[in-house]
mmCIF file of the N, C-alpha and C atoms, coordinates in Angstrom:
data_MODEL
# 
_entry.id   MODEL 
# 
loop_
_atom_site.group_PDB 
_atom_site.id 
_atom_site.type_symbol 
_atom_site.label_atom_id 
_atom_site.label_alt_id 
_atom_site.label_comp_id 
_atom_site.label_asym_id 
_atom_site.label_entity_id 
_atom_site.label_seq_id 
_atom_site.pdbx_PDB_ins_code 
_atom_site.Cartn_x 
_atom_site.Cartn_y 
_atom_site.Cartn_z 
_atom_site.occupancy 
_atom_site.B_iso_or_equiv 
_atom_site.pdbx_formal_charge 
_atom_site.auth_seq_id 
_atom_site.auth_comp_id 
_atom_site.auth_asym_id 
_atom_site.auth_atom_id 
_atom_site.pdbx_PDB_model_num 
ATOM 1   N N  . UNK A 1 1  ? 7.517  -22.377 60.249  1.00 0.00 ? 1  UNK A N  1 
ATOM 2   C CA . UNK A 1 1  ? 8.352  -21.353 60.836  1.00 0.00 ? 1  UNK A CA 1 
ATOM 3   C C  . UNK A 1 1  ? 7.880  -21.112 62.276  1.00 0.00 ? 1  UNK A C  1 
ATOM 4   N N  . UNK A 1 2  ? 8.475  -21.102 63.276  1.00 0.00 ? 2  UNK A N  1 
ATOM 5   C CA . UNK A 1 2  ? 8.371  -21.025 64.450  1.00 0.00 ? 2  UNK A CA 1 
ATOM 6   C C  . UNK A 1 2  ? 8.623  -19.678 64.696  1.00 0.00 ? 2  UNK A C  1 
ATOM 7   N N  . UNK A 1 3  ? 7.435  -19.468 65.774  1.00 0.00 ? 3  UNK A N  1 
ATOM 8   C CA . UNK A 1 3  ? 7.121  -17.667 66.012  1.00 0.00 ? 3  UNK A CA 1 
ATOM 9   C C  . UNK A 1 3  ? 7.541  -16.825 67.192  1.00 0.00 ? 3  UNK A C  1 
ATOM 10  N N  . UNK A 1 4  ? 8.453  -16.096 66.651  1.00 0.00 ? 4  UNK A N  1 
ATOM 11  C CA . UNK A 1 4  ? 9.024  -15.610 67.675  1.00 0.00 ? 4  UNK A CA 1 
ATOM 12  C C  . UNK A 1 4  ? 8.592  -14.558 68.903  1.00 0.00 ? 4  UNK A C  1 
ATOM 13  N N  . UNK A 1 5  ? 9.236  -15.281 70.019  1.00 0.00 ? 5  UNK A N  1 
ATOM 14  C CA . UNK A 1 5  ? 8.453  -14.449 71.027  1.00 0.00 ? 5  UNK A CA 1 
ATOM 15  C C  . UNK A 1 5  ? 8.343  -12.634 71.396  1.00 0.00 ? 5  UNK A C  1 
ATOM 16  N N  . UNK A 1 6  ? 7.297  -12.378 71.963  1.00 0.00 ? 6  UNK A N  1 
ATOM 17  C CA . UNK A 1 6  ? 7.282  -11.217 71.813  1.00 0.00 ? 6  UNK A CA 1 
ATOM 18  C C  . UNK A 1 6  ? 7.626  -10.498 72.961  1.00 0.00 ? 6  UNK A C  1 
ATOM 19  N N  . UNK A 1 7  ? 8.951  -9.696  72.469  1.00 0.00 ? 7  UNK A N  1 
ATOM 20  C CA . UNK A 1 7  ? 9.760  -8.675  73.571  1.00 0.00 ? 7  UNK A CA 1 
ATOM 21  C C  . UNK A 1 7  ? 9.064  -7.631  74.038  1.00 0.00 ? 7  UNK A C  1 
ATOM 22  N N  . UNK A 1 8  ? 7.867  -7.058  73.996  1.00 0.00 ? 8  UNK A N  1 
ATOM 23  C CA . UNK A 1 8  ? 7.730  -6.019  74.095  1.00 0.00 ? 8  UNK A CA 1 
ATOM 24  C C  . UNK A 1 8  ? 6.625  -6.040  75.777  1.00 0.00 ? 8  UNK A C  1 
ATOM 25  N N  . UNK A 1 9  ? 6.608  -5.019  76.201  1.00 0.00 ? 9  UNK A N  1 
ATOM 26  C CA . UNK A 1 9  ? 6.261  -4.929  77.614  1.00 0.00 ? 9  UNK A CA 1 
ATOM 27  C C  . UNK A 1 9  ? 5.902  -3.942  78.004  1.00 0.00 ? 9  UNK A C  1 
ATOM 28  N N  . UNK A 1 10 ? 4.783  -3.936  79.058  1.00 0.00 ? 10 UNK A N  1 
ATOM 29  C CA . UNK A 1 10 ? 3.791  -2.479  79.891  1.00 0.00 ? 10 UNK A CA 1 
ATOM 30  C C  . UNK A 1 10 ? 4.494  -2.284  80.985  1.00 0.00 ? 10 UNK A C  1 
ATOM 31  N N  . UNK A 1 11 ? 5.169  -3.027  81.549  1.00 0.00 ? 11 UNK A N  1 
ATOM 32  C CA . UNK A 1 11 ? 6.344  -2.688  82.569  1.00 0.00 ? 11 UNK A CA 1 
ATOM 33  C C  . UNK A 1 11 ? 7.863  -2.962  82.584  1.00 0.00 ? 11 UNK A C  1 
ATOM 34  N N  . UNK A 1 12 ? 8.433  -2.179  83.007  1.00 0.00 ? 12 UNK A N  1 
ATOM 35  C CA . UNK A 1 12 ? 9.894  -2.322  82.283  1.00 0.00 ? 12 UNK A CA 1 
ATOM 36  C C  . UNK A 1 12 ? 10.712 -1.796  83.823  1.00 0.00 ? 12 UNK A C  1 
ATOM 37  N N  . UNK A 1 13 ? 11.567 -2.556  84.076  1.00 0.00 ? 13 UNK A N  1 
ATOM 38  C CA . UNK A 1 13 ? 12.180 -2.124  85.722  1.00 0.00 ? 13 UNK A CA 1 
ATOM 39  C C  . UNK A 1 13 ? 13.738 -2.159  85.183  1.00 0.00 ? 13 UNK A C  1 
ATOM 40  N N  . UNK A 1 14 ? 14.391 -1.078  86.120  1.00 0.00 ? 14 UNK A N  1 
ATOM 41  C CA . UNK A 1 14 ? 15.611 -0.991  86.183  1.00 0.00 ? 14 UNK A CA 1 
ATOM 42  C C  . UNK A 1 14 ? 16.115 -0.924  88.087  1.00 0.00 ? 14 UNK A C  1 
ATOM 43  N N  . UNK A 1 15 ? 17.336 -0.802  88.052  1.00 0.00 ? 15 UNK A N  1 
ATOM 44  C CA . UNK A 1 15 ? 17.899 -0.578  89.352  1.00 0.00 ? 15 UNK A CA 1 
ATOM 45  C C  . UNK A 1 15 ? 19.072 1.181   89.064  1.00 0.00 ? 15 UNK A C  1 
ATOM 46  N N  . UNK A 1 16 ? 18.340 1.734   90.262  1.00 0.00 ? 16 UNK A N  1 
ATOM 47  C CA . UNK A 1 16 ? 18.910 2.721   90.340  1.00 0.00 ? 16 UNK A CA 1 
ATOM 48  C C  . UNK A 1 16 ? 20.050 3.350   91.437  1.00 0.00 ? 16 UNK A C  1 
ATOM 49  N N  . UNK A 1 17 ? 21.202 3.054   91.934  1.00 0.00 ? 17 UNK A N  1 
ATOM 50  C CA . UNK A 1 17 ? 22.451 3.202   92.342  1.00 0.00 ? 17 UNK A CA 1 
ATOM 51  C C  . UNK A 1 17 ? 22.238 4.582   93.001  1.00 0.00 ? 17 UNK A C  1 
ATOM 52  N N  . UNK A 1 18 ? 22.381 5.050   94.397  1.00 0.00 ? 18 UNK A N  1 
ATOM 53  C CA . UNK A 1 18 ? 22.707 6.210   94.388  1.00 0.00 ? 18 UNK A CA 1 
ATOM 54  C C  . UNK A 1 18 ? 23.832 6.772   94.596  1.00 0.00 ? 18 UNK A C  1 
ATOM 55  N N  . UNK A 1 19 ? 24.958 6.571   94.388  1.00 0.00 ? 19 UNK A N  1 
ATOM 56  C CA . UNK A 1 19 ? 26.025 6.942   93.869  1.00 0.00 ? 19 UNK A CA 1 
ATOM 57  C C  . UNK A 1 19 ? 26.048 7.500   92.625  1.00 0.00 ? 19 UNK A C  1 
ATOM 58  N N  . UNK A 1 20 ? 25.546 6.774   91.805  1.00 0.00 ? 20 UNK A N  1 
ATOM 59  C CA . UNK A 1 20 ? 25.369 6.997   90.361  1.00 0.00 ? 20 UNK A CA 1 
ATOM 60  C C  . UNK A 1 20 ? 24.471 8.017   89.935  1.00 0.00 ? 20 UNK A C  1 
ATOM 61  N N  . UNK A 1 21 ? 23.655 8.112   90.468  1.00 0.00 ? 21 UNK A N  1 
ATOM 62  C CA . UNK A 1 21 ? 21.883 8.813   90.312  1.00 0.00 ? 21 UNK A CA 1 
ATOM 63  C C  . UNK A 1 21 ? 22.413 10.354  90.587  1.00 0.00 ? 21 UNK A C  1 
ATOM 64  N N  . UNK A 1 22 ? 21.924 11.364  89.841  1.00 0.00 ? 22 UNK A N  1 
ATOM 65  C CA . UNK A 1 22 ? 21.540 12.697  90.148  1.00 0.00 ? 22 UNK A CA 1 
ATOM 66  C C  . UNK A 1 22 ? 20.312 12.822  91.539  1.00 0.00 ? 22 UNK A C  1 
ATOM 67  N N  . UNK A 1 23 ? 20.923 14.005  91.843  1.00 0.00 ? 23 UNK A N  1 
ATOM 68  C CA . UNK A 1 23 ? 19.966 13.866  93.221  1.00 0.00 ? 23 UNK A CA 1 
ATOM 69  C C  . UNK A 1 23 ? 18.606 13.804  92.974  1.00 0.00 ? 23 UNK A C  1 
ATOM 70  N N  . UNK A 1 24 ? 18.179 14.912  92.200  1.00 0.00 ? 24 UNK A N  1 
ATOM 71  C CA . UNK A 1 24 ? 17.043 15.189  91.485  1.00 0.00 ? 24 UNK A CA 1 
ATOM 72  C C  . UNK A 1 24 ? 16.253 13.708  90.899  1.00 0.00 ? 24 UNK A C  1 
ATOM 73  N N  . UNK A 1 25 ? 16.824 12.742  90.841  1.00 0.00 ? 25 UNK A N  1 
ATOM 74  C CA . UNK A 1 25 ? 17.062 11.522  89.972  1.00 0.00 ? 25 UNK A CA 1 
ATOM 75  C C  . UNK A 1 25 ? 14.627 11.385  89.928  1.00 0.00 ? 25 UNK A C  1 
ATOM 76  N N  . UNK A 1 26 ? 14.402 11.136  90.859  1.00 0.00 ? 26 UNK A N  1 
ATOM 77  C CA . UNK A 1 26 ? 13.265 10.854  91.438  1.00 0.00 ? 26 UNK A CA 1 
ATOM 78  C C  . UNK A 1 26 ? 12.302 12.293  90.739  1.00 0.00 ? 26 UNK A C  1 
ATOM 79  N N  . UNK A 1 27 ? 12.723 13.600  90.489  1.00 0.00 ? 27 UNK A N  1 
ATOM 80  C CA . UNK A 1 27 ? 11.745 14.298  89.805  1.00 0.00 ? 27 UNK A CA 1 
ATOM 81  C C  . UNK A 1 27 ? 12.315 14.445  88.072  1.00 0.00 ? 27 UNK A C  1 
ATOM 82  N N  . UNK A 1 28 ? 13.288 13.889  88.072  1.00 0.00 ? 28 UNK A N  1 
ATOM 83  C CA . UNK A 1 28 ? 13.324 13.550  86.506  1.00 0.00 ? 28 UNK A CA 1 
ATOM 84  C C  . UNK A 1 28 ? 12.383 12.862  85.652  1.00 0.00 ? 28 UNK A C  1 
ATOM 85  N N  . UNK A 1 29 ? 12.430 11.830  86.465  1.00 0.00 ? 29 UNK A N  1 
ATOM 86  C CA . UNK A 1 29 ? 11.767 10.402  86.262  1.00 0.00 ? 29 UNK A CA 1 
ATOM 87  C C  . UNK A 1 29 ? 10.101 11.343  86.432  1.00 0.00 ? 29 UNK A C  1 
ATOM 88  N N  . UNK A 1 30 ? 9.551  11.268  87.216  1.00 0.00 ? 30 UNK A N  1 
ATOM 89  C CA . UNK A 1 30 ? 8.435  12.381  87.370  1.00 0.00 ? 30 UNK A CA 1 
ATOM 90  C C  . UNK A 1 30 ? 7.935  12.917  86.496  1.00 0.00 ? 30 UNK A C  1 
ATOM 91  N N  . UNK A 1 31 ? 8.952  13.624  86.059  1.00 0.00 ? 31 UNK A N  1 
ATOM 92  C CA . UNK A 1 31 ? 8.716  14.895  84.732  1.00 0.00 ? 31 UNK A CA 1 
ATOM 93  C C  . UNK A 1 31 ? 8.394  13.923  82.900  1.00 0.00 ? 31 UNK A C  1 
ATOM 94  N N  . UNK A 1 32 ? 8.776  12.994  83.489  1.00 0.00 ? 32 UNK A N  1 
ATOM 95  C CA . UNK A 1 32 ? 7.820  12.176  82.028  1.00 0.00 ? 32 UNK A CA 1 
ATOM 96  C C  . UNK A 1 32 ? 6.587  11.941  81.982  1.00 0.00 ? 32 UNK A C  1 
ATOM 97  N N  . UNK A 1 33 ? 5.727  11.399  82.785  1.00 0.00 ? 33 UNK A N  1 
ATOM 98  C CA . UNK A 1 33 ? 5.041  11.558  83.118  1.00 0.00 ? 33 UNK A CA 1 
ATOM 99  C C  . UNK A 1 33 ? 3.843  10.003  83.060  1.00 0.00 ? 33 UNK A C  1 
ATOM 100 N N  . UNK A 1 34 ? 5.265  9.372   83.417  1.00 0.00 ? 34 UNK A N  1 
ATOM 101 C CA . UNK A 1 34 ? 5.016  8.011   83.512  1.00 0.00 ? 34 UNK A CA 1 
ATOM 102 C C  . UNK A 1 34 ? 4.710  7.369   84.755  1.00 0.00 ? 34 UNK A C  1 
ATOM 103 N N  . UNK A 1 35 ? 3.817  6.781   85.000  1.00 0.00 ? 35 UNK A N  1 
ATOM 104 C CA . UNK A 1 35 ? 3.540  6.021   85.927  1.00 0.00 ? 35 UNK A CA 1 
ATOM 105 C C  . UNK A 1 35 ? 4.711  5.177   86.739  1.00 0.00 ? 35 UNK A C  1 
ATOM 106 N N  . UNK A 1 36 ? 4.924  4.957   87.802  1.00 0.00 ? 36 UNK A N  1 
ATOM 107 C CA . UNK A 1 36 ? 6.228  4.080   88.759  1.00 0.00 ? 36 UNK A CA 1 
ATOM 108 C C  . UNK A 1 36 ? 6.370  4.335   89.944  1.00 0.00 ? 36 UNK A C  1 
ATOM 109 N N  . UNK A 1 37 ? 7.464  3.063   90.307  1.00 0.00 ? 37 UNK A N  1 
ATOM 110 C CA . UNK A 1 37 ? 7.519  2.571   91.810  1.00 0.00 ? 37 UNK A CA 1 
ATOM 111 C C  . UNK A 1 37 ? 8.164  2.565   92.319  1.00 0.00 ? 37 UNK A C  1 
ATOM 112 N N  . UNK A 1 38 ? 8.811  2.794   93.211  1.00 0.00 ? 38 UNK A N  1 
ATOM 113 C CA . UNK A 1 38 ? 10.211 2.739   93.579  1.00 0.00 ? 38 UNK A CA 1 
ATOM 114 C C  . UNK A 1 38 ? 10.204 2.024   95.183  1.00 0.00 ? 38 UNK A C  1 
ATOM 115 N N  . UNK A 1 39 ? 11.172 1.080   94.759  1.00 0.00 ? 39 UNK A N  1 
ATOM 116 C CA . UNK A 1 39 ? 11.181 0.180   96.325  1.00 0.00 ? 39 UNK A CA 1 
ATOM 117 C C  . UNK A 1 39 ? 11.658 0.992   97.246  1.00 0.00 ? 39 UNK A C  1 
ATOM 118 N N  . UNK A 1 40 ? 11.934 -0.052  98.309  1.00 0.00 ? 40 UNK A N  1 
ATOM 119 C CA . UNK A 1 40 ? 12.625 0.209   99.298  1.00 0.00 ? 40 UNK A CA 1 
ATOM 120 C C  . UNK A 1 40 ? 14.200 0.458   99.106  1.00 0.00 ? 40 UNK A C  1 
ATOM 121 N N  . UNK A 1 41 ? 15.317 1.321   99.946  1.00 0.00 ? 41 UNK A N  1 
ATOM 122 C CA . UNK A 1 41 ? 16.772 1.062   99.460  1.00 0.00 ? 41 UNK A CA 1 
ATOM 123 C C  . UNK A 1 41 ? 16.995 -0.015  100.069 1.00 0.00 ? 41 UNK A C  1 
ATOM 124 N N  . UNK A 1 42 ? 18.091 -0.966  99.671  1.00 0.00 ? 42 UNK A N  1 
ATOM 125 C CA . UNK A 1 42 ? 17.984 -1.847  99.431  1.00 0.00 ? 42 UNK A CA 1 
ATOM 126 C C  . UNK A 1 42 ? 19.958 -1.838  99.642  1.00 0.00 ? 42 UNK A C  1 
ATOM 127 N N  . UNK A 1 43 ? 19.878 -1.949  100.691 1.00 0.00 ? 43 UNK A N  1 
ATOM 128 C CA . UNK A 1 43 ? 21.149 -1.402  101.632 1.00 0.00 ? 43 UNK A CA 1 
ATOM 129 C C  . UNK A 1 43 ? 22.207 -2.641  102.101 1.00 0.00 ? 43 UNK A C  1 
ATOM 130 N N  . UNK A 1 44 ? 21.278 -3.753  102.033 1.00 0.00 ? 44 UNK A N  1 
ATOM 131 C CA . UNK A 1 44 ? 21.788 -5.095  103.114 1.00 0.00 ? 44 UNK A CA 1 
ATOM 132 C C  . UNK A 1 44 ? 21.736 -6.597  102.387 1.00 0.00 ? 44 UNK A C  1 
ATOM 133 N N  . UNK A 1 45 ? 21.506 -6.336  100.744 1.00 0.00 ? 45 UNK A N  1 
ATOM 134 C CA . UNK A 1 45 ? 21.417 -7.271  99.991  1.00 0.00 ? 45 UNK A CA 1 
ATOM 135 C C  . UNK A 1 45 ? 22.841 -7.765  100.380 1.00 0.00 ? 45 UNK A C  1 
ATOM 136 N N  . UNK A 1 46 ? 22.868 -9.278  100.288 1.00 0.00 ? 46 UNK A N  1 
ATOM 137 C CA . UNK A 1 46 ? 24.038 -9.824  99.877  1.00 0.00 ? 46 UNK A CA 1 
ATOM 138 C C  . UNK A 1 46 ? 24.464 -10.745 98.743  1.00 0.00 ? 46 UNK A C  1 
ATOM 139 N N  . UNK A 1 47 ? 25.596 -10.796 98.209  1.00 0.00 ? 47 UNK A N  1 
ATOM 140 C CA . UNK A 1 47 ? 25.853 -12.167 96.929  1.00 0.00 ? 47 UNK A CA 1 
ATOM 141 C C  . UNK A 1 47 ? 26.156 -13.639 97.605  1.00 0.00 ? 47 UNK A C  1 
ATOM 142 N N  . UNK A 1 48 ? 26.153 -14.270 96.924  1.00 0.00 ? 48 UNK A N  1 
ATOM 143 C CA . UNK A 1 48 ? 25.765 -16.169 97.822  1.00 0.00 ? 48 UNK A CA 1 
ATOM 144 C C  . UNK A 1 48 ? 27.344 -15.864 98.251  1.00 0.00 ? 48 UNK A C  1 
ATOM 145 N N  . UNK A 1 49 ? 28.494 -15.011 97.637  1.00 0.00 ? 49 UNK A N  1 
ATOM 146 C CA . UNK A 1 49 ? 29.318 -15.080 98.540  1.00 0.00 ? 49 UNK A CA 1 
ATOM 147 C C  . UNK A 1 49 ? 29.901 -14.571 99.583  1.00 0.00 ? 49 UNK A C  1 
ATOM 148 N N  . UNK A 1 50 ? 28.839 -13.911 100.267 1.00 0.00 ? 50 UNK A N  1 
ATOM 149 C CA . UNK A 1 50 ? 28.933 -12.672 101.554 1.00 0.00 ? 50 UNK A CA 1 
ATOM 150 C C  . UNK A 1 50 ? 28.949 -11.769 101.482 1.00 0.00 ? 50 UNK A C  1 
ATOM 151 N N  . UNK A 1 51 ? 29.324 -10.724 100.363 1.00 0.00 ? 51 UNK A N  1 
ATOM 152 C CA . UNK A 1 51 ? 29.881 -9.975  99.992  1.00 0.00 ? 51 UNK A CA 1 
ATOM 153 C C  . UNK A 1 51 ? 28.614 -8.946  99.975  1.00 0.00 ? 51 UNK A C  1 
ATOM 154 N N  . UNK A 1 52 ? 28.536 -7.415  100.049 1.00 0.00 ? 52 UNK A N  1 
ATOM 155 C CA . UNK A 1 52 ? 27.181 -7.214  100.585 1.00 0.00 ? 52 UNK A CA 1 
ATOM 156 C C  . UNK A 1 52 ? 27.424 -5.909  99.140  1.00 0.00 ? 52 UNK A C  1 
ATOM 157 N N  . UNK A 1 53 ? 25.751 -6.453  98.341  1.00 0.00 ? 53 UNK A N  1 
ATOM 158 C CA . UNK A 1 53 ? 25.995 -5.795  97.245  1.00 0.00 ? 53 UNK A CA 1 
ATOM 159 C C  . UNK A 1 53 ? 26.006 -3.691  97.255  1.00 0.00 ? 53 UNK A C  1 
ATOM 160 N N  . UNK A 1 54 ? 26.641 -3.303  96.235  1.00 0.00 ? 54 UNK A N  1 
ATOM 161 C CA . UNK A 1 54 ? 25.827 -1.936  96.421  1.00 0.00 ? 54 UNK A CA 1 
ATOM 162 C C  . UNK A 1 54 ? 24.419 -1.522  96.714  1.00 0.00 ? 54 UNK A C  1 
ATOM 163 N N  . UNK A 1 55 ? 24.241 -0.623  97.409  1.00 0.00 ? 55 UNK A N  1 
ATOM 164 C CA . UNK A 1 55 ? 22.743 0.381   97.937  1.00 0.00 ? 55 UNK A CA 1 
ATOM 165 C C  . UNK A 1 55 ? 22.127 -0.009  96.586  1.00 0.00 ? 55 UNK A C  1 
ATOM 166 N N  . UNK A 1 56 ? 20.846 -0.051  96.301  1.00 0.00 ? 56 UNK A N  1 
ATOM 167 C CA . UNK A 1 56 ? 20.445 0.581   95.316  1.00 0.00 ? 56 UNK A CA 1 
ATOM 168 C C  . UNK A 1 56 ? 18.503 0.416   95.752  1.00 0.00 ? 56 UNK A C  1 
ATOM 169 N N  . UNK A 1 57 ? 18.107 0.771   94.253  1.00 0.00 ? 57 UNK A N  1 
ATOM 170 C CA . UNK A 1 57 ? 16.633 0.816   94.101  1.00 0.00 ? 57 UNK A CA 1 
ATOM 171 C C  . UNK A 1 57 ? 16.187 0.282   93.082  1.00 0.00 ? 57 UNK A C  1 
ATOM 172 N N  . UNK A 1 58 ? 15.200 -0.381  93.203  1.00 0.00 ? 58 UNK A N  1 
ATOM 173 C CA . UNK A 1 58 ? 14.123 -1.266  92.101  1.00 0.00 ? 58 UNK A CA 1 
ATOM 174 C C  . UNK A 1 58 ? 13.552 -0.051  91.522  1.00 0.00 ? 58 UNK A C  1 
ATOM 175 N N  . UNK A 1 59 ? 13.197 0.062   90.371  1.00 0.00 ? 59 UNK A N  1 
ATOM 176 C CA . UNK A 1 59 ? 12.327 0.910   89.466  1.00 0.00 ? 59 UNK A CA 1 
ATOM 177 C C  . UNK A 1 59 ? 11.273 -0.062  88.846  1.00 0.00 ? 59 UNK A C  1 
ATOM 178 N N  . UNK A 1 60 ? 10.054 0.529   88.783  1.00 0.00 ? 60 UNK A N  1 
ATOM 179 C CA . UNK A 1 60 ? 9.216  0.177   87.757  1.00 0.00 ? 60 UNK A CA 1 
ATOM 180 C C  . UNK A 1 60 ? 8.656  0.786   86.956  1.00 0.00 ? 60 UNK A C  1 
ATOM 181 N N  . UNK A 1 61 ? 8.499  1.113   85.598  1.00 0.00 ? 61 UNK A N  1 
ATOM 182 C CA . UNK A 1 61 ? 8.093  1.982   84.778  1.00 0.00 ? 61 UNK A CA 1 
ATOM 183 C C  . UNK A 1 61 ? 6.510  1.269   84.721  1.00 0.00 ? 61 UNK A C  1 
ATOM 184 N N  . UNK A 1 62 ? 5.615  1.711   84.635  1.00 0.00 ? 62 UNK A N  1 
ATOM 185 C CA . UNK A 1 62 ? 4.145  1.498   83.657  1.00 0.00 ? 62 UNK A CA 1 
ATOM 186 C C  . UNK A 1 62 ? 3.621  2.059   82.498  1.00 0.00 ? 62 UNK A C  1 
ATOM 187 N N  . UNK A 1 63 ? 3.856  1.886   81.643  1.00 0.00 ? 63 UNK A N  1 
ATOM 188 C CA . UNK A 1 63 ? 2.987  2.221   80.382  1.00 0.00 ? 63 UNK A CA 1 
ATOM 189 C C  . UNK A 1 63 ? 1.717  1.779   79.972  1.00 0.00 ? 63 UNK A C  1 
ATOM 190 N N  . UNK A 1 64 ? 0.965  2.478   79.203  1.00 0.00 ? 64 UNK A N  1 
ATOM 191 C CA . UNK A 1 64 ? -0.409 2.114   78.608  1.00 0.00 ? 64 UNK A CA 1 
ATOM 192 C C  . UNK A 1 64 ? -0.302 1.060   77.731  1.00 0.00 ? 64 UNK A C  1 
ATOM 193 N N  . UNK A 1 65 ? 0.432  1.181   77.208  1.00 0.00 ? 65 UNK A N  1 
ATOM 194 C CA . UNK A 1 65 ? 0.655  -0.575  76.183  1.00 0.00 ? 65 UNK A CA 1 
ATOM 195 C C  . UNK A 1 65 ? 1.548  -0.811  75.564  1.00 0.00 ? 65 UNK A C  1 
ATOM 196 N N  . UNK A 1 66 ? 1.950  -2.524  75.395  1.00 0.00 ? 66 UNK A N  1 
ATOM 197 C CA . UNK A 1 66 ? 3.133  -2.754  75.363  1.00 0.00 ? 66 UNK A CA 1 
ATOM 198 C C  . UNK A 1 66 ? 4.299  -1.583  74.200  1.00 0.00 ? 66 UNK A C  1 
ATOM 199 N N  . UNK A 1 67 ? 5.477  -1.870  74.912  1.00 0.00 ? 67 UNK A N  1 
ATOM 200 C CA . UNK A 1 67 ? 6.612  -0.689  74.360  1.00 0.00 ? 67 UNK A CA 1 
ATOM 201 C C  . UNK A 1 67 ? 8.042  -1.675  73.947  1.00 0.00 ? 67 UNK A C  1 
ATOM 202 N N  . UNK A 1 68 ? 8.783  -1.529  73.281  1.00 0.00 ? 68 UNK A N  1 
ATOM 203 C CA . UNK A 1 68 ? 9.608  -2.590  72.676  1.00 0.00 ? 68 UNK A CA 1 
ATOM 204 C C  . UNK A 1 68 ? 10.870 -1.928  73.868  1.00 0.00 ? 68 UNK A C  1 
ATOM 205 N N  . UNK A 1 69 ? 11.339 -0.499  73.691  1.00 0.00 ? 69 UNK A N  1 
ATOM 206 C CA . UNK A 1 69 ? 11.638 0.103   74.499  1.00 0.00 ? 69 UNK A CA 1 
ATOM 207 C C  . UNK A 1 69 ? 11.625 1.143   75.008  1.00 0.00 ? 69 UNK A C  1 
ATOM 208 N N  . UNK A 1 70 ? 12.490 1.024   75.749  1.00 0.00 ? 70 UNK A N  1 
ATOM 209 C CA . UNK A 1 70 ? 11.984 2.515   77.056  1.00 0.00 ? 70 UNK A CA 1 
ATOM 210 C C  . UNK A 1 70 ? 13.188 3.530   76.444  1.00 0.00 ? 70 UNK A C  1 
ATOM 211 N N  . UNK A 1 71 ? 13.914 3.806   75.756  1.00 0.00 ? 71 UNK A N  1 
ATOM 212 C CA . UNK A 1 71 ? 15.134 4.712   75.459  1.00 0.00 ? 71 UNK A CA 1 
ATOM 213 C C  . UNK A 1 71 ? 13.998 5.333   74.309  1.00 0.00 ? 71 UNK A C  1 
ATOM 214 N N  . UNK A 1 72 ? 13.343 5.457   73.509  1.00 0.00 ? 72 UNK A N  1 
ATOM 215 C CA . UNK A 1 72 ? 12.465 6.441   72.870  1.00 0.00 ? 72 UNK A CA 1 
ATOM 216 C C  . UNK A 1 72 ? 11.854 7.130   74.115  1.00 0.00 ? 72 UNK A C  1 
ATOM 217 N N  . UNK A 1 73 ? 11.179 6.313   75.075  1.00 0.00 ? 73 UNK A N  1 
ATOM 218 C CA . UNK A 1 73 ? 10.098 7.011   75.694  1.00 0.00 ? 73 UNK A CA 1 
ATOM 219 C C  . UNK A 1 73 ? 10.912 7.983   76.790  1.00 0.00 ? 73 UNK A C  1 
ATOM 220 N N  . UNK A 1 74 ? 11.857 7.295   77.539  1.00 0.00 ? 74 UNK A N  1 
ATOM 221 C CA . UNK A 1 74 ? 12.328 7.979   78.546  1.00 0.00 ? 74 UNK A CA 1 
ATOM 222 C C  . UNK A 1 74 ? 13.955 8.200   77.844  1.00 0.00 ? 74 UNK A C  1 
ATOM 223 N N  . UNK A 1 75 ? 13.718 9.514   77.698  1.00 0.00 ? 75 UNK A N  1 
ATOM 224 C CA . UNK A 1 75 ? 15.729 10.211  77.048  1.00 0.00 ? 75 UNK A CA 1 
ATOM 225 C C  . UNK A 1 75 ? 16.372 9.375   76.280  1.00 0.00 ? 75 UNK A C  1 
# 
């Protein structure tokens, strides 16, 4: 039986839209009390076909050890 790989992870990244995002978005995230990163905005990306994607932001979550997922830990 061949063993299946393991999903689970100490860092877990999303992209965060500010259009989408509550303003507050940045002391939400805070108020868990999880470790993270937040890039640069990210304003001037483009797709291979010119087209220049939405604003957004890299997230990185850190946890103490691996987590299958982040929807228990964070809301």
């Amino acid at each position: 039986m061949e063993k299946s790989k393991d999903q689970r992870a100490r860092m877990w990244t999303f992209v965060v839209y500010p259009e989408s995002a509550p303003e507050n978005w940045r002391d939400i995230l805070s108020d868990y009390h999880i470790p993270w990163v937040e890039s640069p905005l990210h304003d001037k990306d483009v797709n291979p076909d010119g087209e220049v994607k939405k604003a957004h932001w890299h997230i990185i979550l850190f946890f103490d050890g691996k987590t299958r997922s982040i929807a228990k830990k964070v809301g």
